[in-house]
C-alpha positions as YAML, in Angstrom:
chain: A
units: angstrom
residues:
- id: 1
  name: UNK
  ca: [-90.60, -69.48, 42.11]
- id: 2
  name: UNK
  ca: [-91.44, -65.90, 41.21]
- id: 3
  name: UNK
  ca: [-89.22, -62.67, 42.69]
- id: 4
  name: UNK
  ca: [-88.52, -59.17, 42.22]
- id: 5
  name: UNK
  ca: [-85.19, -58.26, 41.26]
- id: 6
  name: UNK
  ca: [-83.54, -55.69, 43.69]
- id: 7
  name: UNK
  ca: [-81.86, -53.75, 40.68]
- id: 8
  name: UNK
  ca: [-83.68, -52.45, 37.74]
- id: 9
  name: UNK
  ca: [-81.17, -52.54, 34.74]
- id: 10
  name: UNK
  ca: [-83.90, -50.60, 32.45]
- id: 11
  name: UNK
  ca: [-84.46, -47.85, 34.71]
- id: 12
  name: UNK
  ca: [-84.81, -44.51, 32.40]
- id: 13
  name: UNK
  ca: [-85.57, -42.35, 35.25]
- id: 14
  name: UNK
  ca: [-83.73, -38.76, 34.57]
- id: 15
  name: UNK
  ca: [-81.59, -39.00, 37.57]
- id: 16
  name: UNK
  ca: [-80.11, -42.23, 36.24]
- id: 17
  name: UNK
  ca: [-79.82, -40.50, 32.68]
- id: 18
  name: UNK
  ca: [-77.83, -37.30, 34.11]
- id: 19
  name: UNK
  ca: [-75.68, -39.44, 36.44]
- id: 20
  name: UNK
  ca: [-74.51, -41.47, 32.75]
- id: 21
  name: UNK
  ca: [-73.43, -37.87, 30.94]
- id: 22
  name: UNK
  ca: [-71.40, -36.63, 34.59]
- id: 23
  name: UNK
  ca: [-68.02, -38.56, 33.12]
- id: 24
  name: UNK
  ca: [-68.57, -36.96, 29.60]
- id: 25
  name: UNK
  ca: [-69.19, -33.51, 30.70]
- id: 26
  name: UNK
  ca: [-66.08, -34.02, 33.29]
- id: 27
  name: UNK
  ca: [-63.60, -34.61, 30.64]
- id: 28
  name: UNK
  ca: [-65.46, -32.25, 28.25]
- id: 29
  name: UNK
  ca: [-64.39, -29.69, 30.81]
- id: 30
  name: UNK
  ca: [-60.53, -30.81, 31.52]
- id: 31
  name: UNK
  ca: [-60.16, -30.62, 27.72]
- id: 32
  name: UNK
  ca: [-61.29, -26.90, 27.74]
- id: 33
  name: UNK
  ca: [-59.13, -25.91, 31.03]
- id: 34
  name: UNK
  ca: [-56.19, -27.61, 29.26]
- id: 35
  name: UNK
  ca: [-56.92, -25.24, 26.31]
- id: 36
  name: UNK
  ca: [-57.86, -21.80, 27.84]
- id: 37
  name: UNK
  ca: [-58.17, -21.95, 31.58]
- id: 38
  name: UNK
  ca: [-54.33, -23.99, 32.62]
- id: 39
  name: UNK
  ca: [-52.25, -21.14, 32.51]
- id: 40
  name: UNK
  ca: [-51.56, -19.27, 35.99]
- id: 41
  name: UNK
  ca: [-53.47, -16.12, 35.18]
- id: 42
  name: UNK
  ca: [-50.53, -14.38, 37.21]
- id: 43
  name: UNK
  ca: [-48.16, -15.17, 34.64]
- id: 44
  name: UNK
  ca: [-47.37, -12.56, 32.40]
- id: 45
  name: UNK
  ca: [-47.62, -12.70, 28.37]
- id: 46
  name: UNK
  ca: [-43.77, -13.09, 27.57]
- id: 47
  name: UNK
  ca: [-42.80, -9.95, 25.58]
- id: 48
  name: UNK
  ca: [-41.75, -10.69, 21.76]
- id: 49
  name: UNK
  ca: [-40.08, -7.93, 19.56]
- id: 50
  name: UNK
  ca: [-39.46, -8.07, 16.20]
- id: 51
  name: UNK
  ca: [-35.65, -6.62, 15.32]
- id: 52
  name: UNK
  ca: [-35.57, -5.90, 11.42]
- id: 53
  name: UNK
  ca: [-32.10, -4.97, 9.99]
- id: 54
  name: UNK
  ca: [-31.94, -3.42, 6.59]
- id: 55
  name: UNK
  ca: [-28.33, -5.86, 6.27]
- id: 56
  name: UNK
  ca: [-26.51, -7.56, 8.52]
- id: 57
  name: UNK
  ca: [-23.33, -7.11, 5.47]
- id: 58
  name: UNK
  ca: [-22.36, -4.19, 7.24]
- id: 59
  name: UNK
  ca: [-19.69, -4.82, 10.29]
- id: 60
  name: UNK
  ca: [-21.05, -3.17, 13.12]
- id: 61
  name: UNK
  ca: [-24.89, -4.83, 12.90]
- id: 62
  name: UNK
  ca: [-24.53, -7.70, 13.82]
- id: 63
  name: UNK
  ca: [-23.27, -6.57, 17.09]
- id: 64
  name: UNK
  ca: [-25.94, -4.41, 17.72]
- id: 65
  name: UNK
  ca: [-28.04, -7.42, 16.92]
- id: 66
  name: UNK
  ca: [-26.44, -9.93, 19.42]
- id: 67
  name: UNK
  ca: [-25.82, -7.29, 22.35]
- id: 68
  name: UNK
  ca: [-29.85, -6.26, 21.71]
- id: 69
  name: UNK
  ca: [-30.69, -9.89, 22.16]
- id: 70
  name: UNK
  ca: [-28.88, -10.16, 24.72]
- id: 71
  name: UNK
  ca: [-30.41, -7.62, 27.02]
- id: 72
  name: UNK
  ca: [-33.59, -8.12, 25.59]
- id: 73
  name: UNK
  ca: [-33.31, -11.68, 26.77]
- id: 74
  name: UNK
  ca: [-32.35, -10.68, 30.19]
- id: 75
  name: UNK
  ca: [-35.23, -8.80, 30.50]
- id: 76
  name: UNK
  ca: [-37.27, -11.58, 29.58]
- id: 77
  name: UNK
  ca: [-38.52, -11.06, 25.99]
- id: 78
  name: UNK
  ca: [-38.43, -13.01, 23.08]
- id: 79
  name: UNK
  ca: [-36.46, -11.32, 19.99]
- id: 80
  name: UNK
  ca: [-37.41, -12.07, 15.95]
- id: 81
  name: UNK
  ca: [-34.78, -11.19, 13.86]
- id: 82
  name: UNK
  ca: [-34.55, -10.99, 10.17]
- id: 83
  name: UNK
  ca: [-32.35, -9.33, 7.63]
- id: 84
  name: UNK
  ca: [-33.34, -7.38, 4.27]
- id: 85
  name: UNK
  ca: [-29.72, -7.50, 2.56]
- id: 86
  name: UNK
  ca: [-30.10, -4.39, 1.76]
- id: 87
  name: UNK
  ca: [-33.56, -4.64, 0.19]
- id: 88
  name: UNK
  ca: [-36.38, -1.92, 1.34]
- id: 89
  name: UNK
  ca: [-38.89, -3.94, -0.29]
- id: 90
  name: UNK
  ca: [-38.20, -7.52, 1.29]
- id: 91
  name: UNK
  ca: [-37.70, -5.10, 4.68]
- id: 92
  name: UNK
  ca: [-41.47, -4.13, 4.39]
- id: 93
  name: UNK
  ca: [-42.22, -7.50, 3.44]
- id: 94
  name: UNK
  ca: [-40.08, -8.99, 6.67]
- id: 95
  name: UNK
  ca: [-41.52, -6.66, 8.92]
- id: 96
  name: UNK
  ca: [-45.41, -7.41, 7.51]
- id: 97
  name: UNK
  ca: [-44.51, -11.25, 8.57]
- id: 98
  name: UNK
  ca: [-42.78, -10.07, 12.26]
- id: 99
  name: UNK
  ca: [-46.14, -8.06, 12.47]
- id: 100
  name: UNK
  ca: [-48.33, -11.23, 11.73]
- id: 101
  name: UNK
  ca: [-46.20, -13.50, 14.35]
- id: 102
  name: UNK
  ca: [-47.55, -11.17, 16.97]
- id: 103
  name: UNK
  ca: [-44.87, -8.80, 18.36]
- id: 104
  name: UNK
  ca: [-45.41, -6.30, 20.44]
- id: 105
  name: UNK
  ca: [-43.46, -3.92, 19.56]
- id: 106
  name: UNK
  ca: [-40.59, -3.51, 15.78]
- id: 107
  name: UNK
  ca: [-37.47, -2.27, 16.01]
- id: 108
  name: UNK
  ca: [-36.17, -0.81, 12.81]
- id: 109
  name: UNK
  ca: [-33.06, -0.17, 10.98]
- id: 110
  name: UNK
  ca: [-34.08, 1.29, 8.04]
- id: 111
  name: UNK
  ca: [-32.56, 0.50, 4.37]
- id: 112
  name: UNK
  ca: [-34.47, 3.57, 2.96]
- id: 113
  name: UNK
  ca: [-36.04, 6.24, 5.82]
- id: 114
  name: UNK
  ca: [-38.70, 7.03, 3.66]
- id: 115
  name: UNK
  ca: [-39.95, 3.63, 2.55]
- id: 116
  name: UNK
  ca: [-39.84, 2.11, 6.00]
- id: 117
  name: UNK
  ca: [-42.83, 4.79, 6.72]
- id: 118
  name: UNK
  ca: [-45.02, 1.78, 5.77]
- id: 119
  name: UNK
  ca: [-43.61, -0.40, 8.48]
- id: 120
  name: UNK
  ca: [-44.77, 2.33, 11.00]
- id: 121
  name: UNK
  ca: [-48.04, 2.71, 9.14]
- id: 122
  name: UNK
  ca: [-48.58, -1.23, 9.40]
- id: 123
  name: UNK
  ca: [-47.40, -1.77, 12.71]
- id: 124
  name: UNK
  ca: [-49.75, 1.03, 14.46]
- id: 125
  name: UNK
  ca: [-52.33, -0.27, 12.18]
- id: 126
  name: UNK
  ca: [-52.08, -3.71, 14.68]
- id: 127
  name: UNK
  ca: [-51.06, -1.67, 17.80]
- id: 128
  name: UNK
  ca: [-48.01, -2.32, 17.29]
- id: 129
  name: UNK
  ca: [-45.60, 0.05, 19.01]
- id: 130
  name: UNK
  ca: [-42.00, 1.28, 16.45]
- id: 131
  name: UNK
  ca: [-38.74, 2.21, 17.58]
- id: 132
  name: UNK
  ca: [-36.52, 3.91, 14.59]
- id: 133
  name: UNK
  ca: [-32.65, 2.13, 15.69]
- id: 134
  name: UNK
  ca: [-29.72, 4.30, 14.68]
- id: 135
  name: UNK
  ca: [-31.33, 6.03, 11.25]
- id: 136
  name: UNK
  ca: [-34.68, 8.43, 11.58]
- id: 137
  name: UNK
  ca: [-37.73, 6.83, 9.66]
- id: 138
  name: UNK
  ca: [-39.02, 9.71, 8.42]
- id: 139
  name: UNK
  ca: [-42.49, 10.69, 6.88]
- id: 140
  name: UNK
  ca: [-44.24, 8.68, 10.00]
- id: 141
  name: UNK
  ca: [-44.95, 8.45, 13.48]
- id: 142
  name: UNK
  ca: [-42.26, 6.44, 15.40]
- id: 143
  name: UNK
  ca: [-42.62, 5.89, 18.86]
- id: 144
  name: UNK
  ca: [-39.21, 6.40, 19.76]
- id: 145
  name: UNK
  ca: [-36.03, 7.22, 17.86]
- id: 146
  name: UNK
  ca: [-32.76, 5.96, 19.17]
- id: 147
  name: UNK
  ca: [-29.08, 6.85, 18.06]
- id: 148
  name: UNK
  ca: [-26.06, 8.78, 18.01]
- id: 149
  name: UNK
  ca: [-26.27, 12.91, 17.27]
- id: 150
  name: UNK
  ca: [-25.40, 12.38, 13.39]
- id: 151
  name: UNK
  ca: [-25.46, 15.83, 12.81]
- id: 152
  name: UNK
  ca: [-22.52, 15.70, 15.61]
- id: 153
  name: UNK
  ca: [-20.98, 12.75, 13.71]
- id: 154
  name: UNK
  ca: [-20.37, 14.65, 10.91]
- id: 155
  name: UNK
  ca: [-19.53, 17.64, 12.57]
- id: 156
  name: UNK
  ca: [-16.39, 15.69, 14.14]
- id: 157
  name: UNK
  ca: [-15.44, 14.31, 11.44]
- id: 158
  name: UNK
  ca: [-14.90, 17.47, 9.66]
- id: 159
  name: UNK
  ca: [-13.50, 19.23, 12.68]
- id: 160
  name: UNK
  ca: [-11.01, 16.73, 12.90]
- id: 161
  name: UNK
  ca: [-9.64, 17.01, 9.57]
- id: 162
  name: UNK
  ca: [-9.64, 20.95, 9.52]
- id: 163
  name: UNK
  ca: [-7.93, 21.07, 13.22]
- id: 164
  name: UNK
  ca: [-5.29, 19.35, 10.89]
- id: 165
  name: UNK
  ca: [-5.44, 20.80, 7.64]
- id: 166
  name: UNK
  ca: [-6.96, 24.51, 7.47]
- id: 167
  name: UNK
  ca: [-7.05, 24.73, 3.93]
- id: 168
  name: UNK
  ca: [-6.74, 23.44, 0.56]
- id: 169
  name: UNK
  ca: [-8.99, 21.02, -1.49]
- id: 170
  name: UNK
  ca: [-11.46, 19.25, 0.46]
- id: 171
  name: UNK
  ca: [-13.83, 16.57, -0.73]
- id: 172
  name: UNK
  ca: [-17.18, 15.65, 1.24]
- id: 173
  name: UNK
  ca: [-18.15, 11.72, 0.30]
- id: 174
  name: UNK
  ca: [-21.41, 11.09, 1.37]
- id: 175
  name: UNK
  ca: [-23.32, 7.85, 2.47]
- id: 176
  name: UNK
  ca: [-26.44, 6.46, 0.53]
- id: 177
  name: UNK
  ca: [-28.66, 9.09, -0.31]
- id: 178
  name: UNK
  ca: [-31.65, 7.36, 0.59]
- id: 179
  name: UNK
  ca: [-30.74, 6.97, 4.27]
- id: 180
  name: UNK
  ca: [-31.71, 9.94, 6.55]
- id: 181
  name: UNK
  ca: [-28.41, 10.34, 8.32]
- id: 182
  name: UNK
  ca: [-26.32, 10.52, 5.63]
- id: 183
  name: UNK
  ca: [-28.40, 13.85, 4.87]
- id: 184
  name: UNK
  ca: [-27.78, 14.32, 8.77]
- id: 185
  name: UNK
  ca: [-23.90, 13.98, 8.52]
- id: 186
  name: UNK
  ca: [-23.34, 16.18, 5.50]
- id: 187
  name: UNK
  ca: [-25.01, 19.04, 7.88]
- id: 188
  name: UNK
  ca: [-22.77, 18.42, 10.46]
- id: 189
  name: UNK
  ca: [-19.71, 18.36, 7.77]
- id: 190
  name: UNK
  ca: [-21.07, 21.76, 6.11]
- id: 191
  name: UNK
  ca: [-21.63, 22.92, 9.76]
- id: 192
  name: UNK
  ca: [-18.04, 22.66, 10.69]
- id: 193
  name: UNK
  ca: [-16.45, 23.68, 7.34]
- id: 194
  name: UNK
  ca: [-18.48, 26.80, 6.34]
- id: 195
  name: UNK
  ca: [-16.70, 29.61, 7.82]
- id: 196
  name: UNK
  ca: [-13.43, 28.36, 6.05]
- id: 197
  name: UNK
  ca: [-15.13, 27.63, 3.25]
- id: 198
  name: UNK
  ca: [-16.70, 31.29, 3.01]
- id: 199
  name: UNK
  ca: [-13.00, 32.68, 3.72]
- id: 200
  name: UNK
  ca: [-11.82, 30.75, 0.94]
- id: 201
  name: UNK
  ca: [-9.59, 29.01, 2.82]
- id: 202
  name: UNK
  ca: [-11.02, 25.67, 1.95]
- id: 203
  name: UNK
  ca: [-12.43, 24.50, -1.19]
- id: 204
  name: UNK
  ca: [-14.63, 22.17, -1.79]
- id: 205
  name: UNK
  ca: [-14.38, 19.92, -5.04]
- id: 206
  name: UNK
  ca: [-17.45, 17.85, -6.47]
- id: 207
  name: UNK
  ca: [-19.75, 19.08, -3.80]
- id: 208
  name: UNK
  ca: [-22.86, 17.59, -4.10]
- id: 209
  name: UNK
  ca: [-22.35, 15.25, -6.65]
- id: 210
  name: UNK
  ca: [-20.94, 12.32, -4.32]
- id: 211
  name: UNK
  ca: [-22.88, 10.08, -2.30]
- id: 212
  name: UNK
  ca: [-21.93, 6.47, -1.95]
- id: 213
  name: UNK
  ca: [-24.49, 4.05, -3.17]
- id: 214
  name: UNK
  ca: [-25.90, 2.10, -0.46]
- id: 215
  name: UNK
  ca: [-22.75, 2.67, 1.44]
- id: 216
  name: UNK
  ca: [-20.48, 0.76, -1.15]
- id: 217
  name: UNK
  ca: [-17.10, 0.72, -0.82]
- id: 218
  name: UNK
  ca: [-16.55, -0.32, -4.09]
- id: 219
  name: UNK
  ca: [-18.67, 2.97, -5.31]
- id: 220
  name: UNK
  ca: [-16.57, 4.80, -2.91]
- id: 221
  name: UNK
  ca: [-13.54, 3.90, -4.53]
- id: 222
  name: UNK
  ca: [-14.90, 4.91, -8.06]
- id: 223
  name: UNK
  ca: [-16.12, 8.45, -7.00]
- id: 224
  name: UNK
  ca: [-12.83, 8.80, -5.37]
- id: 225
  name: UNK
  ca: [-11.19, 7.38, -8.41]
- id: 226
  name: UNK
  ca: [-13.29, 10.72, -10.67]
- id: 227
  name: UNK
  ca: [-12.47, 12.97, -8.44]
- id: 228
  name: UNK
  ca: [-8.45, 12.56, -8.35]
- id: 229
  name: UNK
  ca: [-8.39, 12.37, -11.97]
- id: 230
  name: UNK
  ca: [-10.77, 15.80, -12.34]
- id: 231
  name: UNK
  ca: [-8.22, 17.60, -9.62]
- id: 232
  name: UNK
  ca: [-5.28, 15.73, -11.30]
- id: 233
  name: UNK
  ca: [-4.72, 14.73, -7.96]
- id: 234
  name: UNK
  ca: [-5.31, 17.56, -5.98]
- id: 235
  name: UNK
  ca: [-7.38, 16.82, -2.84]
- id: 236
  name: UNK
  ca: [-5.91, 17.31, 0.17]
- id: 237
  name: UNK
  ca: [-8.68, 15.94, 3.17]
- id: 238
  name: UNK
  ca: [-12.01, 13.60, 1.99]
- id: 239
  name: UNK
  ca: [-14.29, 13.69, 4.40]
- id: 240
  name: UNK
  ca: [-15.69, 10.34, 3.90]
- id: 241
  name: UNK
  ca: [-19.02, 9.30, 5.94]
- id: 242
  name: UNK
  ca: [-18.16, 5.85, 6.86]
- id: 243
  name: UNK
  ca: [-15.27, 3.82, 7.95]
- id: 244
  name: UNK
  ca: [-16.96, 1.56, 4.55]
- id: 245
  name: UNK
  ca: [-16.32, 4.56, 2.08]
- id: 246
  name: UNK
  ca: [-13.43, 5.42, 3.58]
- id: 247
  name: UNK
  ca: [-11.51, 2.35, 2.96]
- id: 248
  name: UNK
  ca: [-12.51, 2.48, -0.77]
- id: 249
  name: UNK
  ca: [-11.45, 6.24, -0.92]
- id: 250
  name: UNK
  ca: [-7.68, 4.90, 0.65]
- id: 251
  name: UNK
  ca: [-8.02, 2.42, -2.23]
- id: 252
  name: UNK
  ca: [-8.23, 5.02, -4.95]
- id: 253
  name: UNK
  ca: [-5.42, 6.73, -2.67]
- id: 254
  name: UNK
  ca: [-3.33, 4.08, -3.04]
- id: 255
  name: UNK
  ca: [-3.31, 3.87, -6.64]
- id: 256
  name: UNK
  ca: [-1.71, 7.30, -6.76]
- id: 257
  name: UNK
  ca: [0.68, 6.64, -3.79]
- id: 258
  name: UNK
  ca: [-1.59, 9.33, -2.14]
- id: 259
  name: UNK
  ca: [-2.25, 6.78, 1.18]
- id: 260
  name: UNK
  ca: [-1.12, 8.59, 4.09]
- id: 261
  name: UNK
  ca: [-0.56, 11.83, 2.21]
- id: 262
  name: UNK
  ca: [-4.32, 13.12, 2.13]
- id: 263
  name: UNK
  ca: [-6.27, 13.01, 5.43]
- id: 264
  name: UNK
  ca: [-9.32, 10.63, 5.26]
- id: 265
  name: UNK
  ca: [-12.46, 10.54, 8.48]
- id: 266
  name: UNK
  ca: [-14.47, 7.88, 8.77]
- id: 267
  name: UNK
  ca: [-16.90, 6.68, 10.69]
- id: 268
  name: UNK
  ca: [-18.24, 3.40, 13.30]
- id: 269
  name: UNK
  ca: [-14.46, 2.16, 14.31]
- id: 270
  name: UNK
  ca: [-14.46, -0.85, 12.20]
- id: 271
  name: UNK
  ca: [-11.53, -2.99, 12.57]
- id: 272
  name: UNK
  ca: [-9.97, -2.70, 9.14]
- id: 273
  name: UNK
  ca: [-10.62, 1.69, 9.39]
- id: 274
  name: UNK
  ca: [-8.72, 1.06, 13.12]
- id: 275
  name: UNK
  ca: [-5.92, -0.94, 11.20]
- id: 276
  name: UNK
  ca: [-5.13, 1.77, 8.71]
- id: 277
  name: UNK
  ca: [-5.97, 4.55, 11.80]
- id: 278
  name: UNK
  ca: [-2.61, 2.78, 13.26]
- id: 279
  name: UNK
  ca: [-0.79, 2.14, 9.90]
- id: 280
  name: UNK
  ca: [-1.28, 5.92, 8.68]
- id: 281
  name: UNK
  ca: [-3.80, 5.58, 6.36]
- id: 282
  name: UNK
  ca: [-6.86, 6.99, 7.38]
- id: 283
  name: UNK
  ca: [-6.47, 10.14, 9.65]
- id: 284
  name: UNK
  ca: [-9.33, 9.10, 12.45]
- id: 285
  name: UNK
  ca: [-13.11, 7.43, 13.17]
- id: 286
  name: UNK
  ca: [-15.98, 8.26, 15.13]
- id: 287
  name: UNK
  ca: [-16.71, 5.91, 17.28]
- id: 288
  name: UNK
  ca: [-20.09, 4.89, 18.66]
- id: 289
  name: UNK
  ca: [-20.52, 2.47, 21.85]
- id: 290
  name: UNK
  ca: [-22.51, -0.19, 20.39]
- id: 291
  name: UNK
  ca: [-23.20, -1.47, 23.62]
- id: 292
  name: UNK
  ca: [-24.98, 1.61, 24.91]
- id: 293
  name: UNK
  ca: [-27.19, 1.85, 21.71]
- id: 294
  name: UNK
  ca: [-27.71, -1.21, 21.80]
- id: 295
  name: UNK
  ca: [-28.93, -2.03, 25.18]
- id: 296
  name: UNK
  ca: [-30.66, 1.15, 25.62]
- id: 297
  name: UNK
  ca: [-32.44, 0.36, 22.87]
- id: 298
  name: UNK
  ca: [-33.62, -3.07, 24.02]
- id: 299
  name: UNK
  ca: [-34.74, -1.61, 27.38]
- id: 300
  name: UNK
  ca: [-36.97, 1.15, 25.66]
- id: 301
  name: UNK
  ca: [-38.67, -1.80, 23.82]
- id: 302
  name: UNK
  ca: [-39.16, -3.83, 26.68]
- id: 303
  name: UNK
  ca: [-40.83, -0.50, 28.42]
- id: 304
  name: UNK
  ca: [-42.63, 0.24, 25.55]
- id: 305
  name: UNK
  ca: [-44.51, -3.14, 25.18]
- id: 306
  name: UNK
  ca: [-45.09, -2.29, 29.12]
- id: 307
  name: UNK
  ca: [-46.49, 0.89, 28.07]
- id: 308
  name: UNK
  ca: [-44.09, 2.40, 30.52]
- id: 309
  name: UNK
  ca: [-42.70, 6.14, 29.78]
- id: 310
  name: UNK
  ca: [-39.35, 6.44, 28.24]
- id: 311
  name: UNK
  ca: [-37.50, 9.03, 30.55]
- id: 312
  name: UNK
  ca: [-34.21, 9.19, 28.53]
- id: 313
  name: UNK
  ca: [-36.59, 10.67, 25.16]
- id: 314
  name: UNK
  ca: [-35.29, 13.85, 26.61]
- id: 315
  name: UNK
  ca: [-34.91, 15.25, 22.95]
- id: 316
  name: UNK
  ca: [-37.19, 15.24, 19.50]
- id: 317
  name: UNK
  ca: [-35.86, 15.18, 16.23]
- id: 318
  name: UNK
  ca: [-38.47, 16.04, 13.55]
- id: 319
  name: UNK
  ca: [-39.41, 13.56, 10.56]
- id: 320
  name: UNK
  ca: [-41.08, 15.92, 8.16]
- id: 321
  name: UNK
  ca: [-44.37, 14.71, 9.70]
- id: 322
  name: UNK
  ca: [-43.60, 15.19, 13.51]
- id: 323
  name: UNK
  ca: [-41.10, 16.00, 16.27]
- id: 324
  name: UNK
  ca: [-40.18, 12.23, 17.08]
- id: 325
  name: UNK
  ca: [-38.97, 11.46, 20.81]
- id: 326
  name: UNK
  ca: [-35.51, 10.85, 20.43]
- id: 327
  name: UNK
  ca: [-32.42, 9.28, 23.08]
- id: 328
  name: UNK
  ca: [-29.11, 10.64, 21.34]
- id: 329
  name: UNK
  ca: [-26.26, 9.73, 22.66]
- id: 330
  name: UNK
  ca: [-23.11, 11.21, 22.35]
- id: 331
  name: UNK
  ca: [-20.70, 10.11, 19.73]
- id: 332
  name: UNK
  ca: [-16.47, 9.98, 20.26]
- id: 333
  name: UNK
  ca: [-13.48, 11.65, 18.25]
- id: 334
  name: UNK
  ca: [-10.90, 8.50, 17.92]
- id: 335
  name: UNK
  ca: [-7.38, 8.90, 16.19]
- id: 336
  name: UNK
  ca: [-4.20, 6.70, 16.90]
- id: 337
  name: UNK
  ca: [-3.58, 8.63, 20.20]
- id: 338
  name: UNK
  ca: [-6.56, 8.36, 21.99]
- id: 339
  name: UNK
  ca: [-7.57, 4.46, 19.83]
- id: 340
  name: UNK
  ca: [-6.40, 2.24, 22.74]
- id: 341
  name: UNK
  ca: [-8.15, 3.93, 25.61]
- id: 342
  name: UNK
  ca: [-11.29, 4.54, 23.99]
- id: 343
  name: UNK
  ca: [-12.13, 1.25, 21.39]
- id: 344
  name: UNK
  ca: [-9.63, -1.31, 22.64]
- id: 345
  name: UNK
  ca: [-10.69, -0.40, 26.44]
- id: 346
  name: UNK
  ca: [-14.51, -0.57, 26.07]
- id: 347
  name: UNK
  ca: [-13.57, -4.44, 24.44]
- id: 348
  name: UNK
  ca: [-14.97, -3.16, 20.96]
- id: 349
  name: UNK
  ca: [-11.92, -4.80, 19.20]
- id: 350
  name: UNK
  ca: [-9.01, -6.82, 20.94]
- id: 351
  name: UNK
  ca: [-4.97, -4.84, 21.02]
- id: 352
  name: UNK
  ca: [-4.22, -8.31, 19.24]
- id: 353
  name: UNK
  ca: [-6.62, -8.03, 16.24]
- id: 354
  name: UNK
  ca: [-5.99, -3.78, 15.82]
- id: 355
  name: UNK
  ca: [-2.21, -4.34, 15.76]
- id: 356
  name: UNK
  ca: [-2.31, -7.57, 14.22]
- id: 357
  name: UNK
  ca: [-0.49, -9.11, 16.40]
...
């Protein structure tokens, strides 16, 4: 019996070839959605900045660094954070690799103001946007510099010390000579000392011959050491640039039972400089709110990788290569009278830990 199947399995009409490829091309599809096309387009690209510290050895950075990342975070970016230990070259290096990971925009705490010019070179290079945090890169184009009014620093800290003692033999110890606000807070120093030091009514002894490597304590204590023996003891204030190279300049101090009897500035409120500020030691600190810096700082980013106008760069500071907007903040006088309102009030260290209780 002969018949004529209702279905013809070798049909290769191109209808029946198309309808074959329809599950292929379907999936083909999802996979390409799942790769490019998933993401709500109404969803914006989370913010990532890169946070590079020239050394996180030094007390006060790594609360700058947590209270940055903290605000940062609340603001809904992503923060990179690496540490040069005091290296400028590995701080290039670290900020060439923050670069490649994509950020949108480096925040910098220079280890040398002048060699960090090739971060800002780098970064702009990728559209990348710079903030300079606390010390001026110079010989560049920063977007934004943020920090206290150094030149202010060291004008209080010298202030201070002549408000106590109007004359006699003062020594200026200055911070690491390759750091732009060191250069910033000798100014300051000068600034406040000059017309007493034109009257003669203040000397100055080894001027210009001391700067504290890298911020050393332990080369603060053997400049200090030099000087006392070239005076034979006769220094009466050291205006030291750093609560750092002020503790090493007590240490030379102490040596010649001098601790207590010659006035000593510093600089940052760290806990051991507000420990001798209470024990007698060292005469006062300047104190800067880490928190403000800090935050502000972290905002400006955030606005700058929203290329949104930073209202607070109310001020420039020049570079050598161009006026820089700048946010500086204002900088506080702190002694044993005024140390529990001002640092133990704004949390910065606990009553407990200055008093050691």
């Amino acid at each position: 019996m002969n018949y004529t199947p209702i279905f013809n399995t070798k049909r290769t009409d191109k209808s029946s070839v198309y309808l074959k490829w329809i599950p292929f091309f379907s999936a083909l599809i999802a996979c390409f959605a799942m790769l490019f096309g998933c993401a709500d387009p109404s969803t914006p690209k989370k913010i990532k900045i890169g946070l590079s510290i020239e050394s996180l050895r030094v007390e006060r950075w790594p609360k700058d660094r947590d209270i940055f990342i903290a605000e940062a975070e609340k603001l809904g970016a992503e923060v990179i954070v690496q540490s040069a230990d005091g290296d400028e070259r590995r701080q290039n290096e670290q900020a060439e690799n923050m670069i490649t990971q994509g950020v949108d925009v480096l925040v910098v705490i220079p280890k040398d103001s002048v060699a960090a010019a090739q971060i800002v070179q780098a970064a702009h290079a990728e559209g990348i946007k710079v903030i300079a945090y606390d010390r001026l890169i110079r010989e560049s184009e920063p977007d934004l510099y943020i920090s206290f009014d150094n030149e202010k620093v060291g004008y209080l800290q010298a202030e201070y010390l002549y408000r106590q003692k109007p004359s006699g033999n003062y020594f200026l110890l200055g911070g690491a000579p390759t750091d732009n606000n060191a250069q910033l807070l000798r100014q300051g120093q000068l600034r406040a000392l000059q017309p007493a030091i034109d009257s003669g009514d203040i000397r100055l002894v080894a001027d210009g011959q001391h700067w504290a490597v890298n911020w050393d304590a332990r080369d603060a204590l053997k400049k200090a050491e030099q000087v006392l023996t070239q005076t034979n003891n006769g220094v009466d204030a050291v205006v030291a640039s750093n609560d750092g190279t002020a503790g090493g300049v007590i240490q030379a101090l102490e040596g010649q039972n001098l601790a207590g009897k010659v006035l000593v500035s510093g600089q940052d409120a760290e806990l051991a400089a507000c420990q001798r500020i209470v024990k007698g030691t060292q005469t006062m600190t300047v104190y800067k709110p880490i928190h403000l810096i800090a935050t502000k700082a972290a905002q400006a980013a955030v606005a700058l990788a929203k290329d949104e106008k930073i209202a607070e760069a109310t001020q420039t500071v020049n570079n050598g290569k161009i006026d820089v907007p700048s946010i500086l903040l204002t900088p506080i006088q702190v002694d044993k009278d005024n140390l529990d309102e001002v640092v133990i009030k704004d949390g910065f260290h606990t009553h407990e830990a200055v008093y050691q209780e």
